[in-house]
FIVEX-9379 format. One line per 8 residues: number of its first residue (from 1); their letters; for each residue x, y, z of C-alpha. Coordinates in pm, 1 decimal, decimal comma. Example, Ala and Ser with C-alpha at 12.3 -4.5 7.8 and 13.67 -1.06 7.14 Angstrom:
% residues 2
1> AS> 1230,0 -450,0 780,0 | 1367,0 -106,0 714,0
//
This chain:
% residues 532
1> XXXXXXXX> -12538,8 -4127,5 14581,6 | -12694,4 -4371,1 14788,4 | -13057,3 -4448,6 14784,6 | -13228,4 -4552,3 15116,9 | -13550,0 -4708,4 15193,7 | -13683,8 -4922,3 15476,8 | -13526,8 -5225,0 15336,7 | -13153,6 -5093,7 15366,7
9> XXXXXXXX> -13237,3 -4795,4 15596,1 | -13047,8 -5014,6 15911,9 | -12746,0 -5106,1 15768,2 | -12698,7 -4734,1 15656,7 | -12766,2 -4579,8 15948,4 | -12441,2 -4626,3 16134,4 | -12232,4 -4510,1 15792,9 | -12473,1 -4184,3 15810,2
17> XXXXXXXX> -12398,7 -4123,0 16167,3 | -11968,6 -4150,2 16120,6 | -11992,3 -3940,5 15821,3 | -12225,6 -3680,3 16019,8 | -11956,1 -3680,9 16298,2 | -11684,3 -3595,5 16069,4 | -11896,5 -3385,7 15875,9 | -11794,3 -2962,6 15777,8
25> XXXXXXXX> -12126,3 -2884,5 15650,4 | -12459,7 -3052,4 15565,3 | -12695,4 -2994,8 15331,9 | -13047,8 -3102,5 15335,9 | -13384,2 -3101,1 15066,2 | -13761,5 -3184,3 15100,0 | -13994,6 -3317,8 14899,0 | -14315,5 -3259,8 15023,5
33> XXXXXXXX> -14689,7 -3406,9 14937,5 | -14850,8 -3032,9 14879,2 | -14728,3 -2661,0 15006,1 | -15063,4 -2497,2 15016,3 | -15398,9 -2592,0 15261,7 | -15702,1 -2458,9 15114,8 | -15751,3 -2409,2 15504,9 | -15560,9 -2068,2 15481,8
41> XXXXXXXX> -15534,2 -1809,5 15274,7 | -15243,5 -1760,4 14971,1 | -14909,3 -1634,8 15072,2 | -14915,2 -1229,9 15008,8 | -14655,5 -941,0 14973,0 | -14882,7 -802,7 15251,5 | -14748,4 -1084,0 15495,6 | -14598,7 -1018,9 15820,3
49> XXXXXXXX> -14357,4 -1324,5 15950,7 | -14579,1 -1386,3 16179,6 | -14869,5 -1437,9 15980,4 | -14662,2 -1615,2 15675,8 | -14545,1 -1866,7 15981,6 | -14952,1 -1899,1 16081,6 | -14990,8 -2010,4 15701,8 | -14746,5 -2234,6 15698,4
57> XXXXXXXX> -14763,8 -2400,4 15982,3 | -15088,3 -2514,5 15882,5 | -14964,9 -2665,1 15529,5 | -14724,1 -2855,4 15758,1 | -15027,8 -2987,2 15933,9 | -15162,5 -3127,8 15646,6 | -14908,9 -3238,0 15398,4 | -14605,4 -3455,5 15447,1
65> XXXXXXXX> -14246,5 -3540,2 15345,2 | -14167,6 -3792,3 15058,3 | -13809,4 -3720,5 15014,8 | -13583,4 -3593,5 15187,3 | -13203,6 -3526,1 15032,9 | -12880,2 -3507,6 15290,4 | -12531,4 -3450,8 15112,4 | -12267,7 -3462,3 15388,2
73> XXXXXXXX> -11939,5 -3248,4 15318,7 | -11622,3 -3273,3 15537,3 | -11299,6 -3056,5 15463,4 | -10985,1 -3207,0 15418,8 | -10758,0 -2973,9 15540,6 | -10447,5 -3058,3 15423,1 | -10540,4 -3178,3 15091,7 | -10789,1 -2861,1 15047,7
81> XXXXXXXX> -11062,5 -3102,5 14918,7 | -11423,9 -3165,7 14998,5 | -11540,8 -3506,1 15036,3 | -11940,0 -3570,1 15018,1 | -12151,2 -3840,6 15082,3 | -12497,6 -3802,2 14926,4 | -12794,5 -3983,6 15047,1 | -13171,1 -3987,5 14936,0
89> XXXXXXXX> -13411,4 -4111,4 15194,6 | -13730,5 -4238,9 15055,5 | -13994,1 -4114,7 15339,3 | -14414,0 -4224,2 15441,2 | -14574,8 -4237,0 15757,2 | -14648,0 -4527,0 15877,3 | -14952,5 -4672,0 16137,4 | -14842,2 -4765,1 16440,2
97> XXXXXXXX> -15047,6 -4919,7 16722,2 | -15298,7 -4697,8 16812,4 | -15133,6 -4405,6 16603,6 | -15334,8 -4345,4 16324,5 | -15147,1 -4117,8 16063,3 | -15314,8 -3889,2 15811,7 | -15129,7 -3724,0 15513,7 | -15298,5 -3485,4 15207,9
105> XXXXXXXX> -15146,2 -3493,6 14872,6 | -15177,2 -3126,5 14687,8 | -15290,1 -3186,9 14302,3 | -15035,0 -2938,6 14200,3 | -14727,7 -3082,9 14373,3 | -14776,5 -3378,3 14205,3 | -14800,4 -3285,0 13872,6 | -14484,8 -3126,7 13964,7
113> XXXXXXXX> -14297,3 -3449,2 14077,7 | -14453,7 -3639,3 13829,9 | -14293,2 -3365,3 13580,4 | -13962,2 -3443,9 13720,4 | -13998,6 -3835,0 13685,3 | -14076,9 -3897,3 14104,5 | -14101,0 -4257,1 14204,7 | -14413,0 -4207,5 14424,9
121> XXXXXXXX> -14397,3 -4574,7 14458,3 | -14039,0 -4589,5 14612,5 | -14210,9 -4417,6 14894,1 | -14493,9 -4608,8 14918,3 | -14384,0 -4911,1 14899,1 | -14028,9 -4855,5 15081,1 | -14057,4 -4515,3 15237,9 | -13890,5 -4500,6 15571,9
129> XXXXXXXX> -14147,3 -4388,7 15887,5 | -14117,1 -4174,0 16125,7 | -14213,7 -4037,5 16468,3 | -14175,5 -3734,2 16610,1 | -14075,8 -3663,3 16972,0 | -14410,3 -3590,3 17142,6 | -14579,6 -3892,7 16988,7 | -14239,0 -4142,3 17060,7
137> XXXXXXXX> -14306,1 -4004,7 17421,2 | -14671,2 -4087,6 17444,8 | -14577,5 -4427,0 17307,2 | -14324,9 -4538,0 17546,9 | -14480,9 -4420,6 17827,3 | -14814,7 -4609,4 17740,4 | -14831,4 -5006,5 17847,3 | -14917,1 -5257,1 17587,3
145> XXXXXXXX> -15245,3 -5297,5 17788,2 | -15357,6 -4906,5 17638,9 | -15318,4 -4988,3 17306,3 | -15636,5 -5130,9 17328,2 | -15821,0 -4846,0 17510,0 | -15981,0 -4701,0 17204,5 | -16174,1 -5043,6 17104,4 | -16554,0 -4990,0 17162,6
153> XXXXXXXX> -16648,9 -5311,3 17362,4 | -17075,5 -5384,7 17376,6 | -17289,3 -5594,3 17564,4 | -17194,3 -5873,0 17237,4 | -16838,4 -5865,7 17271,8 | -16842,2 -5881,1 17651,2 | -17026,9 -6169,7 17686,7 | -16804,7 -6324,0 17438,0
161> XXXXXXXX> -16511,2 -6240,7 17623,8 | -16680,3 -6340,9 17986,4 | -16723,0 -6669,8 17796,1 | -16401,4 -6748,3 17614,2 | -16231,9 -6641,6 17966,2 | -16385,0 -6938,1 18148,4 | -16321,2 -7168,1 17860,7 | -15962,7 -7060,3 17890,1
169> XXXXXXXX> -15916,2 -7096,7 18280,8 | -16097,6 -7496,9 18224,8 | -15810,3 -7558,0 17930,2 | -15598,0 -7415,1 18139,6 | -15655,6 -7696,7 18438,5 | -15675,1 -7985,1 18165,1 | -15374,7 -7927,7 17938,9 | -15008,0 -7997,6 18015,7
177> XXXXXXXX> -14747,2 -7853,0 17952,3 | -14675,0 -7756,4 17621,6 | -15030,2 -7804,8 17497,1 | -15144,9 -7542,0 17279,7 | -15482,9 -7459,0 17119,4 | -15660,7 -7138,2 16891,3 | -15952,1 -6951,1 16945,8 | -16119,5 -6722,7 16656,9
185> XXXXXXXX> -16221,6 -6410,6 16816,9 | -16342,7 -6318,2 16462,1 | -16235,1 -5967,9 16499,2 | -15885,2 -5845,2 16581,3 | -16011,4 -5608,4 16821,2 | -16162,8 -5862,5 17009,7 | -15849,1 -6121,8 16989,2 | -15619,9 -5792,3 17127,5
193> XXXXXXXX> -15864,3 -5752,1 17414,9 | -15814,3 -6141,7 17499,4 | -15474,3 -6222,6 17433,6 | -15361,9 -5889,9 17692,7 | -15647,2 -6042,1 17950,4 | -15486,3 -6377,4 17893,9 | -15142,9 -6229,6 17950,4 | -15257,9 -5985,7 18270,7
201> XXXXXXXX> -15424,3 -6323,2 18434,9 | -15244,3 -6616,5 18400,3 | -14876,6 -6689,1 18450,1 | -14855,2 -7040,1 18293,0 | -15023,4 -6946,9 17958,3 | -14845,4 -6741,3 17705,3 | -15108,4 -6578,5 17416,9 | -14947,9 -6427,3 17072,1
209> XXXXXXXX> -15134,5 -6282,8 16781,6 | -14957,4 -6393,9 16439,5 | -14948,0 -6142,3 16221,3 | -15116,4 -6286,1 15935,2 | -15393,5 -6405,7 16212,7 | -15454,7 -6134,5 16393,5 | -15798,8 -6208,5 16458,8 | -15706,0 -6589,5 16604,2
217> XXXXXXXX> -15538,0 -6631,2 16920,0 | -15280,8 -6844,1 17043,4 | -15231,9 -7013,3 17328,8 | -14957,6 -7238,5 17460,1 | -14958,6 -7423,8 17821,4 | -14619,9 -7311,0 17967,4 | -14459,2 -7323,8 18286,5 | -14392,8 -7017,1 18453,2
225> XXXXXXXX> -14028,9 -6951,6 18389,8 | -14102,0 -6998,6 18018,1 | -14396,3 -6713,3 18097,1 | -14181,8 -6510,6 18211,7 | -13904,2 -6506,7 17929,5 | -14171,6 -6504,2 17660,9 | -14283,2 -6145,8 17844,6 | -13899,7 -6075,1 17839,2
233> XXXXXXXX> -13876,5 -6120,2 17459,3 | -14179,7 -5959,4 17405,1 | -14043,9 -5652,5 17577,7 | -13757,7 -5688,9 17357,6 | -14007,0 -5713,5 17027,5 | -14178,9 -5420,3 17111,3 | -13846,5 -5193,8 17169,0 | -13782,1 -5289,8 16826,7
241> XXXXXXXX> -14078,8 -5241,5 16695,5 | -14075,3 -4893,9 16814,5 | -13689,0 -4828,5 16675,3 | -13810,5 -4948,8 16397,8 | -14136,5 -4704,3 16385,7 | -13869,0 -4404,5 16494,0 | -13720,0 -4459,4 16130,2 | -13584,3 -4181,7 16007,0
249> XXXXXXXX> -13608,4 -3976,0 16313,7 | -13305,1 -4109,6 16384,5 | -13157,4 -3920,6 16143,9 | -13310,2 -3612,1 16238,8 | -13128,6 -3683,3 16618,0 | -12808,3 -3721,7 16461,3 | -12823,6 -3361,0 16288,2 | -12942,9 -3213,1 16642,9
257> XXXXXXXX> -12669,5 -3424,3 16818,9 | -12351,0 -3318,6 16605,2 | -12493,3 -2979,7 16571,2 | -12284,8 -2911,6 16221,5 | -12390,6 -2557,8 16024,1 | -12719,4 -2668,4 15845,0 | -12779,1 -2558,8 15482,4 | -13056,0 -2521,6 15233,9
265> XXXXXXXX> -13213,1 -2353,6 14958,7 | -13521,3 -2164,4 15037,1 | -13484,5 -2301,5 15337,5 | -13773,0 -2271,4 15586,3 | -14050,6 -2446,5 15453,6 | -13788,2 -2773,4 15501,9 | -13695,1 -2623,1 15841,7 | -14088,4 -2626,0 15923,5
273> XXXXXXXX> -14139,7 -2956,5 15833,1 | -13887,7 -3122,6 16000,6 | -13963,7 -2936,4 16346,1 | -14338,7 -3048,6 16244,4 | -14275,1 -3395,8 16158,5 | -13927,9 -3528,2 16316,8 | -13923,5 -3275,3 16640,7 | -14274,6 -3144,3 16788,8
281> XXXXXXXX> -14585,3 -2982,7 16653,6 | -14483,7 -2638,2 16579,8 | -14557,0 -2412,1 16830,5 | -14860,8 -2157,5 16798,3 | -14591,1 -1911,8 16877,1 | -14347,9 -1765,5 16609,6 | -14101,6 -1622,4 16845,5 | -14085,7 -1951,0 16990,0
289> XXXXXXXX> -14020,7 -2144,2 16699,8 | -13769,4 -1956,9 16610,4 | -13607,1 -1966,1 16913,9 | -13638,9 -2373,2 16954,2 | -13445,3 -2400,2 16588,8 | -13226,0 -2154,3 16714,0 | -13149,6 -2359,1 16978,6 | -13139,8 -2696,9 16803,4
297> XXXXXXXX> -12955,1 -2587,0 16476,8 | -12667,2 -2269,1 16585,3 | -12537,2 -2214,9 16267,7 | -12780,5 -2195,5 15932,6 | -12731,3 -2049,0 15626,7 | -12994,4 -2046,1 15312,9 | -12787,9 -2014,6 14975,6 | -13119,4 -1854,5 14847,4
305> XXXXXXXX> -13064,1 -1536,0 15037,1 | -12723,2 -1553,9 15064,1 | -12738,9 -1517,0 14670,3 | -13026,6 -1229,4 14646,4 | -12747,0 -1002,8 14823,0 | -12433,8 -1083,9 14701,8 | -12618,2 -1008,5 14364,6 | -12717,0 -684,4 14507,1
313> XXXXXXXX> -12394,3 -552,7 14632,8 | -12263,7 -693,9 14306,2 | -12496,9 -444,4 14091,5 | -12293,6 -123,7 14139,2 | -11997,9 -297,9 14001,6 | -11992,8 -299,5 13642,5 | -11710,1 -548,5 13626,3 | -11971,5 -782,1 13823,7
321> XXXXXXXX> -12278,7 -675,0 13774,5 | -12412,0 -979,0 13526,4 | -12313,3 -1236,2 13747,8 | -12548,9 -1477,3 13924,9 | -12804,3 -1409,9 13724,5 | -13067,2 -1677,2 13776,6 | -13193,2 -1779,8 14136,3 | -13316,2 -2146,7 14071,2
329> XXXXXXXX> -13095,8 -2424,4 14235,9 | -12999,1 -2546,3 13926,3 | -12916,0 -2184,1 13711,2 | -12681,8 -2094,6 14016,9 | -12546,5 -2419,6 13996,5 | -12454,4 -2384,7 13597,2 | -12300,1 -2086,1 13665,1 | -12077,0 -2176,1 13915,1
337> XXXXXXXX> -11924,2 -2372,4 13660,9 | -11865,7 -2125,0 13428,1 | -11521,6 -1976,0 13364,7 | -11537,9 -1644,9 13520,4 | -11617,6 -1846,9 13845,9 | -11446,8 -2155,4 13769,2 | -11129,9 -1957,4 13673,8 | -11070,9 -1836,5 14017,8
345> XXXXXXXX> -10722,6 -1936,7 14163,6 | -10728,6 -2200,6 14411,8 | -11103,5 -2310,2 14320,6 | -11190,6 -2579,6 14607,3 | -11173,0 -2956,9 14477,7 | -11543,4 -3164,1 14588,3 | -11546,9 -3542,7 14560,8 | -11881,3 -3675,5 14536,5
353> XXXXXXXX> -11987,7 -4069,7 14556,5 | -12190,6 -4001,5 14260,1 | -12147,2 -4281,3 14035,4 | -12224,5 -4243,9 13650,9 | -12470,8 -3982,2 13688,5 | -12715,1 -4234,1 13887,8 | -12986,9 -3973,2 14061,1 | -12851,8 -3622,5 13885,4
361> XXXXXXXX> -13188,4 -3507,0 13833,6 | -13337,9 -3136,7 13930,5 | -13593,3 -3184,8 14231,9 | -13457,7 -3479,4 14328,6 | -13390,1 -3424,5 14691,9 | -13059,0 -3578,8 14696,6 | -12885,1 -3467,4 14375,4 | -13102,9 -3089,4 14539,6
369> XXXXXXXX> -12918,8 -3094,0 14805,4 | -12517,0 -3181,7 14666,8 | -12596,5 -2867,6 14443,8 | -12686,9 -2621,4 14745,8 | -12332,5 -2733,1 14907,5 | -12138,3 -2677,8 14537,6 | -12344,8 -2342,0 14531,3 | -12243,1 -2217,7 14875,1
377> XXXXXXXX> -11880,1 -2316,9 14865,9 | -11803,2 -2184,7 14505,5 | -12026,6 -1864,3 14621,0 | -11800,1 -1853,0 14915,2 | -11480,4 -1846,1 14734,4 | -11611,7 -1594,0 14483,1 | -11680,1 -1381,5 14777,4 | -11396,5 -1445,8 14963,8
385> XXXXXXXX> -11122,6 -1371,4 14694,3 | -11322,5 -1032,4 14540,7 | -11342,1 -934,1 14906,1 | -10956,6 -1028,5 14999,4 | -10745,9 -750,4 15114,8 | -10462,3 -927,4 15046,3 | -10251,7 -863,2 14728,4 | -10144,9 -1211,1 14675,2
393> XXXXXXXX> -10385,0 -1496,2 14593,4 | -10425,3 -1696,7 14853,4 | -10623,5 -2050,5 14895,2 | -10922,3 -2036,5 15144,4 | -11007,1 -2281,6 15412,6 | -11359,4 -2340,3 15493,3 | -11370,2 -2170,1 15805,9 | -11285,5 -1832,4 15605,7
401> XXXXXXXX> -11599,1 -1904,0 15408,6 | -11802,3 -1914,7 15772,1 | -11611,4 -1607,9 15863,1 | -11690,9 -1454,3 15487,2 | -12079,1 -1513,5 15540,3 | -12121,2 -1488,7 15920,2 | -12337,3 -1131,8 15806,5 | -12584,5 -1407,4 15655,5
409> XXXXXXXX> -12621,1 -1662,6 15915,3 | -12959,2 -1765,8 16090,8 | -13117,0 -1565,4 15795,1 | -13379,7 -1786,6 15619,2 | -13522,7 -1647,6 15304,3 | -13901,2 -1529,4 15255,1 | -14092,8 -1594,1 14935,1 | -14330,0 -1266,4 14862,9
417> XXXXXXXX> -14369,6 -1142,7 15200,9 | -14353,9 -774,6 15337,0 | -13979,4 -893,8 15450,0 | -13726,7 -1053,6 15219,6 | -13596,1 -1309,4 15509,9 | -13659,9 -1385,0 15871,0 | -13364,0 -1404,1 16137,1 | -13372,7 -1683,5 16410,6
425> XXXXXXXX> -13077,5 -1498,1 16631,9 | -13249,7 -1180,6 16688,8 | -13570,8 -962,5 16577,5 | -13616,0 -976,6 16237,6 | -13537,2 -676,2 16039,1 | -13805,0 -408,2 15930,8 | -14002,7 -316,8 15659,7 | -13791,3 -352,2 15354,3
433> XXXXXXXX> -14093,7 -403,6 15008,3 | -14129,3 -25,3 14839,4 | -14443,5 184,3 14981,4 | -14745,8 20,8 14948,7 | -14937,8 189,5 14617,1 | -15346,0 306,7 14634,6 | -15526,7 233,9 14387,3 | -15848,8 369,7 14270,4
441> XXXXXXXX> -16139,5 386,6 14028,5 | -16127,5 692,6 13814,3 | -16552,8 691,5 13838,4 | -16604,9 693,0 14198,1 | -16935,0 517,1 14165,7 | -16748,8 195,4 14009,4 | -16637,8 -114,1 14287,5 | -16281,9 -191,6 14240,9
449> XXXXXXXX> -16272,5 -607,6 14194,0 | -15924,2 -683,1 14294,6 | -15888,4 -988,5 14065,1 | -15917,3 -715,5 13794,1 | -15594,4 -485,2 13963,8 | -15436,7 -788,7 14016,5 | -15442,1 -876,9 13638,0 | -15365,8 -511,8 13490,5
457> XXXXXXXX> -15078,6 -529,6 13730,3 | -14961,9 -861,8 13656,2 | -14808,5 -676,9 13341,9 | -14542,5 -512,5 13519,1 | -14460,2 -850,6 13727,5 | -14557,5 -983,2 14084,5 | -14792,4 -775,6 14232,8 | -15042,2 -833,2 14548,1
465> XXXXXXXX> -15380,5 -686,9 14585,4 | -15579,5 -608,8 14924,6 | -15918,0 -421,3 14867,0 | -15964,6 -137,7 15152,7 | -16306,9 -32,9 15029,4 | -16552,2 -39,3 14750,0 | -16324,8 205,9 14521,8 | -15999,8 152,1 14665,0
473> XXXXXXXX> -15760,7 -126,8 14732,3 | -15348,5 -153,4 14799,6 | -15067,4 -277,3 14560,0 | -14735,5 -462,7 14724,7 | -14472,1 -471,6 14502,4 | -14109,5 -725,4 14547,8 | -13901,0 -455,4 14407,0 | -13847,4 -41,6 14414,7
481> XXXXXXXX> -13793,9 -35,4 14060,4 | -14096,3 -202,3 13968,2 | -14303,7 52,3 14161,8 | -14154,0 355,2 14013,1 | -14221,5 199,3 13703,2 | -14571,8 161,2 13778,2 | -14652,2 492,0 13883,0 | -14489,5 647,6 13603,5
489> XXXXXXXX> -14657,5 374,4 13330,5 | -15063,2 426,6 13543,0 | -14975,4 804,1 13527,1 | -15254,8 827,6 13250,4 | -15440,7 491,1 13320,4 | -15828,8 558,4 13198,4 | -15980,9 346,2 13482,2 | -15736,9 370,1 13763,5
497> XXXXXXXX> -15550,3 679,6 13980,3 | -15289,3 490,0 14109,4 | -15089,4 708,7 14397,6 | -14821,5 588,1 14712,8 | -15055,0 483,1 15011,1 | -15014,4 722,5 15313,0 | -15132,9 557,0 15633,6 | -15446,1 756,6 15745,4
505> XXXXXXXX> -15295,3 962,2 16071,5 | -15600,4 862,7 16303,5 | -15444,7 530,2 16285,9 | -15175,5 649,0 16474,3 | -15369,8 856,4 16685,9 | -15544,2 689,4 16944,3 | -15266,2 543,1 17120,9 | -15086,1 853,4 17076,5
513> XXXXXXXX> -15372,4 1056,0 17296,6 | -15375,4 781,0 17524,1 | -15012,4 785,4 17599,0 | -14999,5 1151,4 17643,5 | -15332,2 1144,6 17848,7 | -15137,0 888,2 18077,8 | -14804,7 1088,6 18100,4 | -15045,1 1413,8 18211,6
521> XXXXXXXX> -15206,1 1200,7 18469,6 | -14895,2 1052,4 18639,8 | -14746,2 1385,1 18616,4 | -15052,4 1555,0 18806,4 | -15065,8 1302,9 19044,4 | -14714,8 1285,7 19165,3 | -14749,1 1704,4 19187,1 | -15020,7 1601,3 19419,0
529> XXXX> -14796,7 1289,4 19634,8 | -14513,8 1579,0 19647,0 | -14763,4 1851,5 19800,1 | -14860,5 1639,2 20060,7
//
């Protein structure tokens, strides 16, 4: 695995982009700063999409990405064996020119790196910036003049700069060539202000900030060819100062230029924060998000709920019902390598440039990310050899694993929400939690607190809790079993009648009336067009 950070992020890039191009599959992983604003409510079984992509969005907003994990896997055909080349990008964003950049760190994703021995100063210290495509627009379409728009000049710093002005023009008329001289403008503010007015006005002068002066100017007496190829060069500094700003952007282009299938674990939230941070601020609109990565990325797959239902067609199959039984990265990962997968015929060979176990840690992104692509290719060939036809064992190229999965592409999963995944190819699919439950208080002059359903209910496993009134509030449940379990177990309950909700019908109502109010209408008055 290879570990990149600003000081060897160059020299990599070009390796990155040839492996991309010969790439099968890539995987990525995220490490992220926080996954919850306070500035929104908690994630709910109650969720639509829509509203679980309003949440998000705004934790993408405020936290960033420290890490992000790529493992590139190309398919050697003839040899039937997977090369991959693993690299973990250390990530921060970085100031540049007038872009200020603001990041929130989340107390509990910390403690959760920290658990899992994150180098918070490897980002820090070497973390690669970024840009995303709105604000590299806005930058190169800006002058060097704006970049000092947003400095408040007073009636102080005027008169200083009326006054160092004229004392520039005299030096100007004295010196010779090659003559140079300093001013302190004793704020670097003021010395920006200067050294662009210096630049705009004269042609014989050239003016340059040092970087570890930035509050001095310089000036050198110069003729005007040499003007002219110090602007030249300057140009050519600030180009690369901007590629340099663009960091790992660069990356992201190279995924949306080669356009290979994209694959993750529980793979939105990194989706999200790439469009937020690498691409554009995510849209207001969910439809349209979706659309955009639709667009950008035409073949995704998220091992997460690829897993949740091969597991479930596996479960009326006692031969197979016991497999897969975890759902973390890691336990998937384990069990790949056991025998009864492992044992398989043909079981696909994958080369990896890790070297002595360097960076095979859980939750690091990079190591993350080489696990979803052993998941989803061992998962494949599972899938693809129970689900053969064919009486003879056969070995399986990688475009039969597509072919074997195709039913699960675009489909990203959902983490308690009313729908167990979203789809970025077409409408997402409906309702598919149990029924909703009611809940309420046996003494009708009690207030149900929903803290204290929540807790009662925690008993039986994940549960939400949405109060409709003062005696009654909903249950959402993840599975069917666990709600027939519940009603059965609260049959008896000595503070609750628990019951399956039943929409009031005047909800429906309304629009019902209305619509047959308005098919009476046009019905009357095209009787009336027709008599006439």
């Amino acid at each position: 695995m290879v570990e990149v950070t600003c000081q060897n992020f160059k020299e990599n890039l070009s390796k990155i982009e040839a492996s991309l191009a010969e790439a099968s599959f890539i995987c990525v992983d995220f490490e992220f700063t926080g996954l919850h604003t306070n500035r929104c409510p908690e994630i709910s079984l109650f969720d639509t999409p829509q509203e679980r992509y309003t949440i998000l969005r705004e934790s993408c907003k405020d936290f960033t990405v420290l890490q992000c994990g790529l493992s590139v896997f190309s398919y050697d055909k003839v040899a039937r064996v997977y090369g991959c080349d693993t690299y973990t990008f250390s990530l921060f964003p970085r100031p540049f020119r007038t872009l200020k950049r603001q990041t929130q760190f989340e107390a509990s994703a910390c403690e959760f790196l920290i658990k899992h021995d994150f180098d918070f100063n490897r980002c820090f210290y070497g973390g690669i910036p970024y840009l995303n495509e709105v604000e590299i627009s806005q930058i190169e379409t800006s002058s060097p003049s704006n970049y000092t728009d947003e400095i408040v000049v007073n009636n102080v710093k005027l008169a200083f700069l009326n006054r160092k002005m004229l004392a520039i023009e005299k030096w100007r008329d004295e010196s010779v060539h090659g003559e140079v001289d300093k001013i302190d403008c004793f704020s670097s503010g003021v010395a920006q202000i200067l050294c662009d007015n210096v630049i705009n006005q004269f042609d014989d002068i050239i003016a340059e900030l040092p970087p570890n002066e930035n509050s001095i100017l310089h000036l050198q007496k110069s003729a005007k060819e040499g003007k002219q190829k110090y602007l030249k060069d300057l140009e050519i500094k600030e180009e690369a100062e901007l590629n340099d700003a663009i960091g790992f952007t660069h990356v992201f282009r190279l995924f949306r230029k080669h356009r290979k299938p994209l694959i993750g674990h529980n793979l939105l939230m990194d989706i999200m924060f790439m469009y937020e941070k690498f691409y554009a601020p995510l849209p207001d609109s969910y439809e349209e998000f979706k659309s955009t990565v639709f667009k950008e990325f035409p073949v995704i797959y998220d091992t997460r709920h690829i897993v949740s239902n091969v597991k479930f067609e596996l479960r009326s199959d006692s031969n197979y019902k016991d497999y897969f039984r975890g759902i973390s990265l890691l336990a998937l990962y384990e069990e790949c390598q056991e025998k009864h997968i492992r044992g398989i015929l043909y079981q696909p060979t994958i080369q990896s440039n890790f070297c002595g176990g360097t960076g095979m840690k859980e939750h690091d992104a990079g190591y993350d990310s080489y696990l979803t692509g052993q998941v989803f290719v061992r998962l494949a060939h599972f899938c693809a050899h129970k689900n053969s036809n064919s009486p003879v064992v056969k070995p399986f190229h990688f475009q039969d694993y597509l072919r074997e999965f195709s039913k699960y592409k675009h489909c990203l999963n959902l983490i308690r929400c009313s729908l167990t995944h979203i789809n970025l190819s077409r409408k997402d699919p409906q309702f598919q939690r149990p029924q909703w439950l009611v809940v309420t208080a046996r003494d009708s002059s009690l207030t149900i607190v929903e803290e204290h359903v929540a807790c009662v209910f925690s008993a039986f496993g994940t549960v939400s809790v949405r109060k409709l009134s003062e005696g009654k509030c909903l249950v959402a449940m993840p599975s069917i079993n666990m709600a027939a379990g519940l009603l059965v177990e609260m049959q008896n309950h000595k503070s609750f009648i628990v019951k399956r909700y039943e929409p009031p019908s005047y909800y429906i109502l309304p629009s019902t009336v209305f619509v047959t109010a308005f098919a009476v209408c046009c019905g009357a008055f095209f009787t009336y067009k027709r008599a006439r």
